[in-house]
One Martini backbone bead per residue (centre of mass of N, CA, C, O) as a GRO file, in nm:
protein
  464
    1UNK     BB    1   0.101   0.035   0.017
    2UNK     BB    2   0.084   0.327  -0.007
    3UNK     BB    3   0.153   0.633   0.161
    4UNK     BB    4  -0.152   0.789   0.067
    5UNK     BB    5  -0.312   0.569   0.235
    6UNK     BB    6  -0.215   0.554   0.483
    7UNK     BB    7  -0.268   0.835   0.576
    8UNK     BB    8  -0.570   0.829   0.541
    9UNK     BB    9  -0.612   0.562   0.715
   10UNK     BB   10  -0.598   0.688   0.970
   11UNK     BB   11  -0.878   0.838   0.972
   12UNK     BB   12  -1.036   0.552   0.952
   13UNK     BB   13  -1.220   0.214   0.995
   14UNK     BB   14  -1.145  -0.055   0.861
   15UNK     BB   15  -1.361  -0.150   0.616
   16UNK     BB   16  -1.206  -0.411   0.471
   17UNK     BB   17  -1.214  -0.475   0.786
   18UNK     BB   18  -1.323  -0.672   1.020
   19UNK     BB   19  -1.575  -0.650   1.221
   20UNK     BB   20  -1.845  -0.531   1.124
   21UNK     BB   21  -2.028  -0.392   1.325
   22UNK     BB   22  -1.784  -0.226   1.476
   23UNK     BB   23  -1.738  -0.068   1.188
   24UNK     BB   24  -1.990   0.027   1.156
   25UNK     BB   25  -2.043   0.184   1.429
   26UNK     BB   26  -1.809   0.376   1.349
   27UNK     BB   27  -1.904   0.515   1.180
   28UNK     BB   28  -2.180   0.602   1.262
   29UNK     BB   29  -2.203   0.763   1.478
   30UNK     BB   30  -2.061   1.012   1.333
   31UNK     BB   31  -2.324   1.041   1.143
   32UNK     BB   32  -2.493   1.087   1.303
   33UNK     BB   33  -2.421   1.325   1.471
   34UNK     BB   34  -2.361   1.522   1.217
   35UNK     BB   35  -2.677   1.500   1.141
   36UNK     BB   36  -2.770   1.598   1.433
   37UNK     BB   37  -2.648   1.881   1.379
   38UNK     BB   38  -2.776   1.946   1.131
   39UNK     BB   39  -3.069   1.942   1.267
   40UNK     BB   40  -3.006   2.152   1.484
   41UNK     BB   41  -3.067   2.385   1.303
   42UNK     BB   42  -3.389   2.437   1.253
   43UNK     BB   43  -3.473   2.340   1.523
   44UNK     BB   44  -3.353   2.599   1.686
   45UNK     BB   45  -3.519   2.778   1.496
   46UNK     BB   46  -3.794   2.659   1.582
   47UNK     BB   47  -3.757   2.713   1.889
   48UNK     BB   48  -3.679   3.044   1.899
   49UNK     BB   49  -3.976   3.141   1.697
   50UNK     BB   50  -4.189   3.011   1.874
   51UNK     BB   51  -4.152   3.149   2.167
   52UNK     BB   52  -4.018   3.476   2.045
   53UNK     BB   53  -4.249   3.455   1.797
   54UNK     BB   54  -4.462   3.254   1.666
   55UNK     BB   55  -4.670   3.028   1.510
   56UNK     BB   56  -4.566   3.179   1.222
   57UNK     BB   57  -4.291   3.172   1.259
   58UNK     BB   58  -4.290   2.884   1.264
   59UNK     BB   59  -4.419   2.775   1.003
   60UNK     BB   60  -4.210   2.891   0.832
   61UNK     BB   61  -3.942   2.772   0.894
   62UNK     BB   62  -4.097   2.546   0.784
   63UNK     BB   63  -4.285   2.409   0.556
   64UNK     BB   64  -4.266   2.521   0.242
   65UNK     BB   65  -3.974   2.597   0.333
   66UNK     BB   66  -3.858   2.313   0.392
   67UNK     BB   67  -3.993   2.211   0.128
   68UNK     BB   68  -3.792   2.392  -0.108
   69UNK     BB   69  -3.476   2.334   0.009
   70UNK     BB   70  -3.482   2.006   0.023
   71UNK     BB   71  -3.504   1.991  -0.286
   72UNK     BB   72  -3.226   2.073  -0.354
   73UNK     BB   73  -3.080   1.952  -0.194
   74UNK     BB   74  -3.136   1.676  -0.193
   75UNK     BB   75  -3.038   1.664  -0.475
   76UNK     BB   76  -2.682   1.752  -0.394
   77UNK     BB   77  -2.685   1.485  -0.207
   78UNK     BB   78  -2.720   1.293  -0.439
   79UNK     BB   79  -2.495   1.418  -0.629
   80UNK     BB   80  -2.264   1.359  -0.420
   81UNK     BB   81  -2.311   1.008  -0.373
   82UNK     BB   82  -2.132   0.979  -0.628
   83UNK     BB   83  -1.892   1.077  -0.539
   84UNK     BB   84  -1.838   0.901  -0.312
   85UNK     BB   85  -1.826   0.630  -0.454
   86UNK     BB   86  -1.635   0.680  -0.657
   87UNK     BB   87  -1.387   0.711  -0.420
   88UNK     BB   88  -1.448   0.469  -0.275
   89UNK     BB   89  -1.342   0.308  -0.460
   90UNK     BB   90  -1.071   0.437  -0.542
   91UNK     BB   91  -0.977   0.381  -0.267
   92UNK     BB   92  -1.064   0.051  -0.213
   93UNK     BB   93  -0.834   0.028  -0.515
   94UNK     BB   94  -0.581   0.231  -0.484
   95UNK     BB   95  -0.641   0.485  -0.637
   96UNK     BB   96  -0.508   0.773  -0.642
   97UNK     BB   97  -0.529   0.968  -0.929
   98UNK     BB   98  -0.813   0.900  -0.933
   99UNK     BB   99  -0.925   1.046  -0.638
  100UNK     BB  100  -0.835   1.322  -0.714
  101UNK     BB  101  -0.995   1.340  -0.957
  102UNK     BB  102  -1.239   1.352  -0.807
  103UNK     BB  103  -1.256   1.559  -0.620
  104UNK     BB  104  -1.209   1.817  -0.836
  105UNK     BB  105  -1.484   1.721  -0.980
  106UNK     BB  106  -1.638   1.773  -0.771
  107UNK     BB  107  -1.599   2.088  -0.644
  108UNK     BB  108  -1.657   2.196  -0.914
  109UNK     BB  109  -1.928   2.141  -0.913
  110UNK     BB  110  -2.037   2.258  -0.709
  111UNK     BB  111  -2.010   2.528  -0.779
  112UNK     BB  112  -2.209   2.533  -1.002
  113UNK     BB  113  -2.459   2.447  -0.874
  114UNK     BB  114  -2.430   2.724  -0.641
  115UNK     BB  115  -2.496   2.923  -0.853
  116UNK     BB  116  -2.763   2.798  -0.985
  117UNK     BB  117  -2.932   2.786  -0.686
  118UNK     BB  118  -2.910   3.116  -0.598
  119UNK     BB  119  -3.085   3.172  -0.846
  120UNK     BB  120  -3.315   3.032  -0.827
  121UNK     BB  121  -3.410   3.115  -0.553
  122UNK     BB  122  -3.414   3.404  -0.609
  123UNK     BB  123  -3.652   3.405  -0.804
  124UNK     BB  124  -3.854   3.124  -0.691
  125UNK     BB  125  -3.937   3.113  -0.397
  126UNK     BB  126  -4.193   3.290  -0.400
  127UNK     BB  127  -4.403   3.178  -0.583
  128UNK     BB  128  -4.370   2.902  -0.483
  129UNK     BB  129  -4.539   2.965  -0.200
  130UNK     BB  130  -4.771   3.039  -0.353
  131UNK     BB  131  -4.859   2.790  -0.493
  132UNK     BB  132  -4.876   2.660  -0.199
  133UNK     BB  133  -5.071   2.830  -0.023
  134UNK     BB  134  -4.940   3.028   0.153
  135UNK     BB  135  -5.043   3.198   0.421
  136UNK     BB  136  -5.051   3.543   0.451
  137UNK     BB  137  -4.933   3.540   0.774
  138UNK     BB  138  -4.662   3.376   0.654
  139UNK     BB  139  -4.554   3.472   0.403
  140UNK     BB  140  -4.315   3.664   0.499
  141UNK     BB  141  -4.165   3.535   0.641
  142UNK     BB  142  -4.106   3.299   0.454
  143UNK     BB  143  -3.920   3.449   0.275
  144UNK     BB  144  -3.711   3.591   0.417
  145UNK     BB  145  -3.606   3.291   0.455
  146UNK     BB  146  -3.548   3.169   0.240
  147UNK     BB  147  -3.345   3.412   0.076
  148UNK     BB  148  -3.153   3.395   0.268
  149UNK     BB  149  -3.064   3.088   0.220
  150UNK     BB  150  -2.994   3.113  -0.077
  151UNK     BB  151  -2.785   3.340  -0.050
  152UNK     BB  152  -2.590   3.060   0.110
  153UNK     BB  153  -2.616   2.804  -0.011
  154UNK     BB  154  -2.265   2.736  -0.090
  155UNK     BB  155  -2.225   2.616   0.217
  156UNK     BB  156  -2.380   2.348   0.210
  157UNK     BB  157  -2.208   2.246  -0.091
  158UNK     BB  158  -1.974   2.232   0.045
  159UNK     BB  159  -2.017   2.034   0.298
  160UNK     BB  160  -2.123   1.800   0.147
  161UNK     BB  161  -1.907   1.735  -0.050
  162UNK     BB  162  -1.663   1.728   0.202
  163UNK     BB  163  -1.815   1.518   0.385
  164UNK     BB  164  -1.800   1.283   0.153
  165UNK     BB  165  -1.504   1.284   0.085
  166UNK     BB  166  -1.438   1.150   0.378
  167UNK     BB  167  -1.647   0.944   0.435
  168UNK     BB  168  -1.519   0.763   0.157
  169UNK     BB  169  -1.227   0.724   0.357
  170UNK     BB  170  -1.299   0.688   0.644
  171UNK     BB  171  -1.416   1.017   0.761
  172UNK     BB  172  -1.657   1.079   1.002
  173UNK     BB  173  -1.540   1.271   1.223
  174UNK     BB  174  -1.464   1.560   1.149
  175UNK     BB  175  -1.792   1.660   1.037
  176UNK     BB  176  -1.878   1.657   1.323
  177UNK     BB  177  -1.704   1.850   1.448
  178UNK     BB  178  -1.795   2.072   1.257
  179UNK     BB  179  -2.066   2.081   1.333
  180UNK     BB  180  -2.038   2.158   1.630
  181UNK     BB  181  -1.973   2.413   1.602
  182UNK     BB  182  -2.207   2.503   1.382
  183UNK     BB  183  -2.400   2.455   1.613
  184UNK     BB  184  -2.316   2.655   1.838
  185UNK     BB  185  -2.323   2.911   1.656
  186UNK     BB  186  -2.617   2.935   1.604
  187UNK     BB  187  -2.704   2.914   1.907
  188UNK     BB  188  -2.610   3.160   1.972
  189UNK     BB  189  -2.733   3.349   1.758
  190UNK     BB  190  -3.009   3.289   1.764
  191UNK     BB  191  -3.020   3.426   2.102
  192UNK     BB  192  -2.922   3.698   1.991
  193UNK     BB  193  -3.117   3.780   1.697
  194UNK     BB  194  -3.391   3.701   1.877
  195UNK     BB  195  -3.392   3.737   2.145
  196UNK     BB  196  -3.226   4.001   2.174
  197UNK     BB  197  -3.273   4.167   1.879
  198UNK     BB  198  -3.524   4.088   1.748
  199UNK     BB  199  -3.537   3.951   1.394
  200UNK     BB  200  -3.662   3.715   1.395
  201UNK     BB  201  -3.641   3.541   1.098
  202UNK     BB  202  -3.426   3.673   1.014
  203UNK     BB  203  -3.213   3.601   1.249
  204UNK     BB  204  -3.251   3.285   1.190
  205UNK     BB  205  -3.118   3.292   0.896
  206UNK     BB  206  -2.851   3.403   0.965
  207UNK     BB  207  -2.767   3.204   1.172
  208UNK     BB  208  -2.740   2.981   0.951
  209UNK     BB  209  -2.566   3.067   0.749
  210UNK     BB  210  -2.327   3.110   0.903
  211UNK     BB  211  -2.273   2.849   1.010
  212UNK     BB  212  -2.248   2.703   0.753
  213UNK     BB  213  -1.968   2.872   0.707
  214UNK     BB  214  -1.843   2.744   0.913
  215UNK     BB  215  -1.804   2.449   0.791
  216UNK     BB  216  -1.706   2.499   0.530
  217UNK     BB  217  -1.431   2.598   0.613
  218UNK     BB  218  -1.345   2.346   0.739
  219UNK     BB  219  -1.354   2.182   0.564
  220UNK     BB  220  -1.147   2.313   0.335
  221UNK     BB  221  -0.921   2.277   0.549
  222UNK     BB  222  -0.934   1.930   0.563
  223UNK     BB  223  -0.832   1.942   0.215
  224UNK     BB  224  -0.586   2.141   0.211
  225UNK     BB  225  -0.420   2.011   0.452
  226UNK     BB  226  -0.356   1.763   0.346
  227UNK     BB  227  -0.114   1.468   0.269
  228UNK     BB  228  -0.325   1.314   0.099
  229UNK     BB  229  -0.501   1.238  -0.202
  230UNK     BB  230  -0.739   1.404  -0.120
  231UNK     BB  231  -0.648   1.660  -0.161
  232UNK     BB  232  -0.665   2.031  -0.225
  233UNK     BB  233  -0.671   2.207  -0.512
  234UNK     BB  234  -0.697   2.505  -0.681
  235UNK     BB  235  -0.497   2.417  -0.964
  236UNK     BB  236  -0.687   2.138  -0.978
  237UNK     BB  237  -0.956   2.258  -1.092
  238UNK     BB  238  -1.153   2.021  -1.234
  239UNK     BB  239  -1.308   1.831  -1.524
  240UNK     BB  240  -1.333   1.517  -1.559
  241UNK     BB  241  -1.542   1.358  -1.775
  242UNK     BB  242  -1.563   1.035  -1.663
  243UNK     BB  243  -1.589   1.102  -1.348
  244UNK     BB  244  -1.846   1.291  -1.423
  245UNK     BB  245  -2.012   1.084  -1.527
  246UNK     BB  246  -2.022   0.885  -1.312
  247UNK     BB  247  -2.142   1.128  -1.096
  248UNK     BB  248  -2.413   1.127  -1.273
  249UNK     BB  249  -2.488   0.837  -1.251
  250UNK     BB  250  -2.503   0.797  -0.970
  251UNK     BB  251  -2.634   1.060  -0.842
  252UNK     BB  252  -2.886   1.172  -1.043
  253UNK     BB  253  -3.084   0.990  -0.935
  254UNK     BB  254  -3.070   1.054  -0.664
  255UNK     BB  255  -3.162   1.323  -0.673
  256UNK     BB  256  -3.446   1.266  -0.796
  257UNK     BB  257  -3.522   1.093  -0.584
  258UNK     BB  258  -3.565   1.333  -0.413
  259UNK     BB  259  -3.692   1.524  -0.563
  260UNK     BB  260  -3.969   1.358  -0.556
  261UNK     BB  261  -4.005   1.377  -0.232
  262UNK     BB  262  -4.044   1.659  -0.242
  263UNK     BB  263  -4.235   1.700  -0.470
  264UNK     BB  264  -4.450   1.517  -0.246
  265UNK     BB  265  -4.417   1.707  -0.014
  266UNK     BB  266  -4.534   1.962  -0.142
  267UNK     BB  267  -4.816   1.839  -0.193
  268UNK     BB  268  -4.845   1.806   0.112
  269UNK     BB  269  -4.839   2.067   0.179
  270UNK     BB  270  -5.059   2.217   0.013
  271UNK     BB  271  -5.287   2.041   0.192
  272UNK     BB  272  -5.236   2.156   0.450
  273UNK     BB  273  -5.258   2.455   0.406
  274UNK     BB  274  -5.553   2.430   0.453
  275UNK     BB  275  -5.607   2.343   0.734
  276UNK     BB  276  -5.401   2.597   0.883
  277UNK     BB  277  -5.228   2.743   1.142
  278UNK     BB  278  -5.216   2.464   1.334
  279UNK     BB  279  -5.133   2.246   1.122
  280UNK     BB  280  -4.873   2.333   1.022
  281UNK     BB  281  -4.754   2.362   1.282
  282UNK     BB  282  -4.777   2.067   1.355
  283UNK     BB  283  -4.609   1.982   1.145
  284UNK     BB  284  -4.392   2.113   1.154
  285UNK     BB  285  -4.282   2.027   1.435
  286UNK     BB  286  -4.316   1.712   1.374
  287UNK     BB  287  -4.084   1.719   1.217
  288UNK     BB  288  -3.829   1.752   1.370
  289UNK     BB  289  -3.945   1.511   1.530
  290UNK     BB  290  -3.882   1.308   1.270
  291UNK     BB  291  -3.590   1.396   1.205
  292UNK     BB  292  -3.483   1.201   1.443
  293UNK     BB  293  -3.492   0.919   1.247
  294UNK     BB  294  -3.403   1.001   0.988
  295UNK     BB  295  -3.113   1.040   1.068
  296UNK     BB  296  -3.048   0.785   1.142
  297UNK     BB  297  -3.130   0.639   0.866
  298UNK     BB  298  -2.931   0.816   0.708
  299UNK     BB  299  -2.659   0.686   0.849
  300UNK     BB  300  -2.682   0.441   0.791
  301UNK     BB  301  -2.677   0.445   0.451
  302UNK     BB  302  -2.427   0.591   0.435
  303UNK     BB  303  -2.232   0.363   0.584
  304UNK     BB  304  -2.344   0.126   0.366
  305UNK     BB  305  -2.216   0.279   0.108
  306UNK     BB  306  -1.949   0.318   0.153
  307UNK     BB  307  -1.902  -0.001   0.241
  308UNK     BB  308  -1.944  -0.088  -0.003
  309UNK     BB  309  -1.795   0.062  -0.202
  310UNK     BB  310  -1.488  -0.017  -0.078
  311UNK     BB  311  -1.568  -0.351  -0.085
  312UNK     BB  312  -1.590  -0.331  -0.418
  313UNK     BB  313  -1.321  -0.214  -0.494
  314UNK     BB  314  -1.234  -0.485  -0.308
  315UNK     BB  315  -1.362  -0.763  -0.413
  316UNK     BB  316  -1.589  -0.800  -0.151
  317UNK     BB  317  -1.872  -0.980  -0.140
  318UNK     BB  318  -1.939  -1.125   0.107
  319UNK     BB  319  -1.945  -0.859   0.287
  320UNK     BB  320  -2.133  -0.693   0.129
  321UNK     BB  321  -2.376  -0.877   0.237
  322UNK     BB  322  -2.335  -0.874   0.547
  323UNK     BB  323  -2.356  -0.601   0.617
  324UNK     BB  324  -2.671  -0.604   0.519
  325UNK     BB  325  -2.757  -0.789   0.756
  326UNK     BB  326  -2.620  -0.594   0.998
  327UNK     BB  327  -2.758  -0.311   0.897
  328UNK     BB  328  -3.052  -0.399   0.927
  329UNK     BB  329  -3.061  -0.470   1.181
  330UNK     BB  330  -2.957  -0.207   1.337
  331UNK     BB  331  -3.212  -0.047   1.242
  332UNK     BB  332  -3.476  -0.186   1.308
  333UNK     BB  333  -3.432  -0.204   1.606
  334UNK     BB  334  -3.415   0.133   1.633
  335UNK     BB  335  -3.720   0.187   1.512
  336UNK     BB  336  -3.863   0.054   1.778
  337UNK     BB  337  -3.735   0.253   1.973
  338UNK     BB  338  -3.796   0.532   1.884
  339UNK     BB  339  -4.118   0.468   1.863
  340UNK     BB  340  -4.165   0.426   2.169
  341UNK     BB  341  -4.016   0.672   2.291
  342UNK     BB  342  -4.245   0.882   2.152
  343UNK     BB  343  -4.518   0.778   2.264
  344UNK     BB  344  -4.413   0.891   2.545
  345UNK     BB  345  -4.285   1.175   2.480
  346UNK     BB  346  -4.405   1.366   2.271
  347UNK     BB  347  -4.554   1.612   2.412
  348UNK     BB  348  -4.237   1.721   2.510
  349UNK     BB  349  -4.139   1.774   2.250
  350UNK     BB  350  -4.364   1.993   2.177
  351UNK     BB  351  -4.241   2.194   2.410
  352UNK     BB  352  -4.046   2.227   2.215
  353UNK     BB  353  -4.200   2.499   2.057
  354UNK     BB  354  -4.481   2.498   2.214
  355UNK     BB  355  -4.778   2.611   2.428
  356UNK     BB  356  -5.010   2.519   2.231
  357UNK     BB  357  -5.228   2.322   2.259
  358UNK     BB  358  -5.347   2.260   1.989
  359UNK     BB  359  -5.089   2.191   1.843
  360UNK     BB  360  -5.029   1.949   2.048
  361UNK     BB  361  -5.255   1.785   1.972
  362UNK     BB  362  -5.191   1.755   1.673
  363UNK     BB  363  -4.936   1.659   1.682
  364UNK     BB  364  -5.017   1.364   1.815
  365UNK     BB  365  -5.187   1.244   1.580
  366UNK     BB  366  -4.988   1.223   1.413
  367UNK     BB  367  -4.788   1.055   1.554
  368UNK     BB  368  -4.969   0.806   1.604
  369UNK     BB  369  -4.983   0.775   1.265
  370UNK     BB  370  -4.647   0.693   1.233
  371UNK     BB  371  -4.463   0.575   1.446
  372UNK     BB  372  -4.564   0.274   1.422
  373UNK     BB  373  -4.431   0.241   1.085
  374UNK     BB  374  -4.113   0.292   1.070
  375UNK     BB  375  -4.063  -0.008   1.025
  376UNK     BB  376  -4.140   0.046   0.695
  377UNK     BB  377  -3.841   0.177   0.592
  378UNK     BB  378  -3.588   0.037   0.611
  379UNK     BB  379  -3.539  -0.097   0.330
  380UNK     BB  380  -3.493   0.092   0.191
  381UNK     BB  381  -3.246   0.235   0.292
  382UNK     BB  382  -3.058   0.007   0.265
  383UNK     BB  383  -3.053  -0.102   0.030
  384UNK     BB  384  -3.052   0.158  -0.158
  385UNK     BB  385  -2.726   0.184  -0.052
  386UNK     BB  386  -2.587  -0.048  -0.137
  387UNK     BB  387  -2.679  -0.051  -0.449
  388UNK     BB  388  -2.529   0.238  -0.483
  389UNK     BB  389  -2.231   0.128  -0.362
  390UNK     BB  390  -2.249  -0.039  -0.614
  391UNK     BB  391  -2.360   0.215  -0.834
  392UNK     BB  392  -2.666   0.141  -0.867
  393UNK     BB  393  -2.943   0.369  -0.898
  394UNK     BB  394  -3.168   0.353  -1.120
  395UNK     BB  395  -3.356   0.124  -0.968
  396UNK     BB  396  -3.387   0.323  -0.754
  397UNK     BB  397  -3.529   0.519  -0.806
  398UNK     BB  398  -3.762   0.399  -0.945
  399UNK     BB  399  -3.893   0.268  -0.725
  400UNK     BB  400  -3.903   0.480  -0.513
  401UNK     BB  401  -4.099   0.690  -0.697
  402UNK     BB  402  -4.309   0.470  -0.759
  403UNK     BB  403  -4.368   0.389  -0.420
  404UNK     BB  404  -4.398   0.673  -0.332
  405UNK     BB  405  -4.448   0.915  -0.484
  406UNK     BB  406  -4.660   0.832  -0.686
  407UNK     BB  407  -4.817   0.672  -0.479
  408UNK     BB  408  -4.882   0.916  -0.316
  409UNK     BB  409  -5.012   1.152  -0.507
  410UNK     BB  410  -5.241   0.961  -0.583
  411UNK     BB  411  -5.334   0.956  -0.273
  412UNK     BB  412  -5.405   1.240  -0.285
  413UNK     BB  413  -5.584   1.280  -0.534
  414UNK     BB  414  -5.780   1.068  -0.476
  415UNK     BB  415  -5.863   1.004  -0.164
  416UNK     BB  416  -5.858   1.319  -0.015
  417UNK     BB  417  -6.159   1.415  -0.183
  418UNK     BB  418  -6.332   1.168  -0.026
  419UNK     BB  419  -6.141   1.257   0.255
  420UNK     BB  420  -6.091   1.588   0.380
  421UNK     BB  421  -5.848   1.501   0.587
  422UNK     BB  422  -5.541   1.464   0.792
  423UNK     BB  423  -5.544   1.123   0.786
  424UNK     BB  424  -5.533   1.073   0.458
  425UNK     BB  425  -5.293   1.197   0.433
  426UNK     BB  426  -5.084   1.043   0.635
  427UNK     BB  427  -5.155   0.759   0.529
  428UNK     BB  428  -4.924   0.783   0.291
  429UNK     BB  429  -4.667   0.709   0.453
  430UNK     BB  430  -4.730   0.379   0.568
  431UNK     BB  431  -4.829   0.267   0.227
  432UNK     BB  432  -4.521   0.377   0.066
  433UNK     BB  433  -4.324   0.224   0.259
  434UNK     BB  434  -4.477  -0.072   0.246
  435UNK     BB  435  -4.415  -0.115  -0.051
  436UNK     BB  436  -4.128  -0.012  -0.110
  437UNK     BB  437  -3.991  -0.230   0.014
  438UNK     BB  438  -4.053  -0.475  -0.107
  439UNK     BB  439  -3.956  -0.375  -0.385
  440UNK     BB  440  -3.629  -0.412  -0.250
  441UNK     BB  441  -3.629  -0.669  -0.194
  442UNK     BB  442  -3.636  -0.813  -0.421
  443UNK     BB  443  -3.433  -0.678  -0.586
  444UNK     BB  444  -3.172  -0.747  -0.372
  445UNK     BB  445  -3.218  -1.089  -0.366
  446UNK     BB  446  -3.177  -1.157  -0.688
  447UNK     BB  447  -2.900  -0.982  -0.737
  448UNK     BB  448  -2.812  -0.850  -1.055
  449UNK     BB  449  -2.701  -0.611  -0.967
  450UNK     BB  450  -2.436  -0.701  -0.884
  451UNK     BB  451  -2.333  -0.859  -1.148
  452UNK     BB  452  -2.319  -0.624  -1.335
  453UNK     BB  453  -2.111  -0.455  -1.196
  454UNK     BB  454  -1.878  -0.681  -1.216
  455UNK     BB  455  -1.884  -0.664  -1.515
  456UNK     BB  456  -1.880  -0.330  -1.567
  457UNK     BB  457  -1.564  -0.329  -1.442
  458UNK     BB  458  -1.393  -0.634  -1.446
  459UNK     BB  459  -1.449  -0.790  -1.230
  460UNK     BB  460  -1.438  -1.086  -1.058
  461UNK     BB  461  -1.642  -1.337  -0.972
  462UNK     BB  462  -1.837  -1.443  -0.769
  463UNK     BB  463  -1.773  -1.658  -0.516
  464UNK     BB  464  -1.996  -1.959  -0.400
   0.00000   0.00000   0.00000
């Protein structure tokens, strides 16, 4: 093994090698927390705004504002996902010159995007909230606190494709370290900007902005800082266009698969925005806490690709089957873990929110008829990450906007005309969720996945 490969795995986790579970767990919780302090940037904005500002500003800074973000950025991690697979290909098959370019490919890519998702975000996020139907009260709120994030959106893209390309090395603590920095960050700002200097959700929207800008120079110091192959250097910015094409072809599905999500929870936004804003601040709320569930199974997910995909570049495919067995169970064991604790605790979560009975009423309605299905969505995540971790994206955004998307949306618009209640539309997601599953299970016990890429690599042939 090279120089720049041994430097680089000192602070990796020997993911092709070692007892599974123990490395999977090593890499896993470092990615959790990270998520975990990610998740607590929007958090912390609608606690602070929730409190002393009101429910109106709470609706703003989720609602619309947070599915309209999340729609670009979605997309955007989706993209990055291919650079991920990428690196830890060649970084798991020693490709030292390779992973450079992957690299700087990479990065060139965010620039470009950055630039992109600026001007569309402020050209079109107005229009976008009025389409959606936010209600007047809420409309200044939201556009206020939108057009500040699009304004700064640069700096979560930088972010993310910076902490993808570490944690694709096998370094997952560093962007922790990172998020933790800047979502302290964060916390500083939102009690000064919102509590104490009152600027209400422009505070909000400011203080999220800067600390963003906080993660996004730490990740730039430790690609630019480092002696390992993965080095990130200004001089050699440029786009491979073969490598370019791989990380197009790898990650622009998983980006539209986002996209897809985003757009069918667009079409939810629309619906719920009917009911009234103590339903919208309801659902704020609810998303805030269901958020760390996701953020959970995000971990699993990211953690099974990279897993997978280092040891897709290293041709031991024994160890990726098993992988996704231990990995399937620990995700599992957690989602019911997750589930109990929500319905006991539901209540005293919804006050870290707001004091509105109303609101905190339904938000429990909510939970008790979502919480207890987390566990059919668990397939979804840990399967389509697998087989995206050995390249294969398309079959999987195929299903998952068949089984989610599409059948969300057509379950909106037939269903929901029918009962127009609050309970129908929330029914859509954990029928999109257990449809989905079954057919990711199909697709990844048949194998043909596996095989297919092996071919298309030109490795030897998995031996049974």
């Amino acid at each position: 093994m090279t120089r720049n490969i041994r430097q680089a795995g000192e602070t990796g986790n020997g993911i092709t090698g070692g007892v599974i579970w123990k490395q999977l767990l090593a890499f896993f919780f470092p990615i959790l927390l990270g998520i975990f302090f990610q998740q607590l940037y929007n958090t912390v904005d609608a606690v602070v705004v929730g409190q002393f500002v009101g429910k109106e500003a709470l609706a703003a800074v989720g609602g619309s504002t947070g599915t309209l973000i999340n729609l670009l950025i979605g997309f955007f991690v989706g993209l990055a996902s291919g650079a991920t697979v990428i690196v830890s290909q060649f970084y798991g098959g020693q490709q030292e010159e390779q992973v450079s370019k992957a690299v700087h490919t990479a990065a060139s890519l965010s620039l470009v995007v950055a630039v992109l998702f600026t001007v569309a975000g402020l050209a079109f996020s107005k229009p976008a909230l009025r389409a959606m139907g936010t209600p007047d009260d809420i409309m200044d709120h939201a556009t206020i606190y939108i057009q500040v994030y699009f304004a700064g959106i640069i700096f979560p893209i930088i972010y993310n494709m910076g902490s993808g390309i570490l944690r694709a090395v096998g370094d997952s603590k560093r962007p922790l370290y990172f998020l933790i920095i800047s979502c302290l960050v964060n916390v500083v700002l939102d009690v000064l900007l919102v509590a104490v200097f009152r600027l209400g959700v422009l505070g909000a929207a400011l203080a999220t902005v800067l600390s963003q800008a906080a993660s996004a120079v730490l990740v730039l110091l430790a690609l630019t800082k480092t002696p390992a192959c993965y080095r990130l250097d200004r001089e050699r910015l440029a786009m491979d266009r073969q490598i370019l094409g791989s990380i197009i072809r790898i990650g622009c599905p998983a980006g539209l698969q986002s996209v897809m999500y985003s757009v069918s929870n667009i079409i939810i936004q629309a619906t719920i925005n009917g009911f009234g804003t103590n339903i919208i601040a309801a659902y704020t709320a609810y998303g805030k806490i269901d958020g760390f569930y996701w953020m959970i199974m995000s971990a699993f997910g990211v953690s099974i690709t990279t897993f997978v995909g280092q040891n897709f570049g290293a041709q031991q495919y024994g160890r990726i089957r098993k992988s996704v067995r231990v990995c399937l169970a620990m995700a599992m064991g957690t989602a019911f873990a997750i589930s109990a604790f929500l319905m006991v605790a539901g209540p005293y979560c919804y006050r870290l929110f707001t004091s509105d009975a109303e609101v905190i009423a339904d938000g429990m309605s909510m939970l008790r008829q979502l919480v207890p299905f987390y566990f059919t969505y668990v397939c979804i995540e840990i399967l389509a990450g697998a087989v995206r971790g050995a390249g294969d994206s398309f079959i999987p955004m195929i299903v998952t906007c068949l089984g989610v998307c599409v059948f969300r949306v057509a379950w909106i618009w037939v269903a929901v005309p029918l009962n127009p209640v609050i309970d129908t539309v929330l029914f859509s997601y954990p029928l999109t969720w257990s449809v989905t599953s079954v057919l990711f299970i199909v697709y990844y016990l048949q194998g043909g996945w596996l095989r297919r890429r092996i071919r298309e690599m030109g490795f030897e042939p998995e031996v049974r």
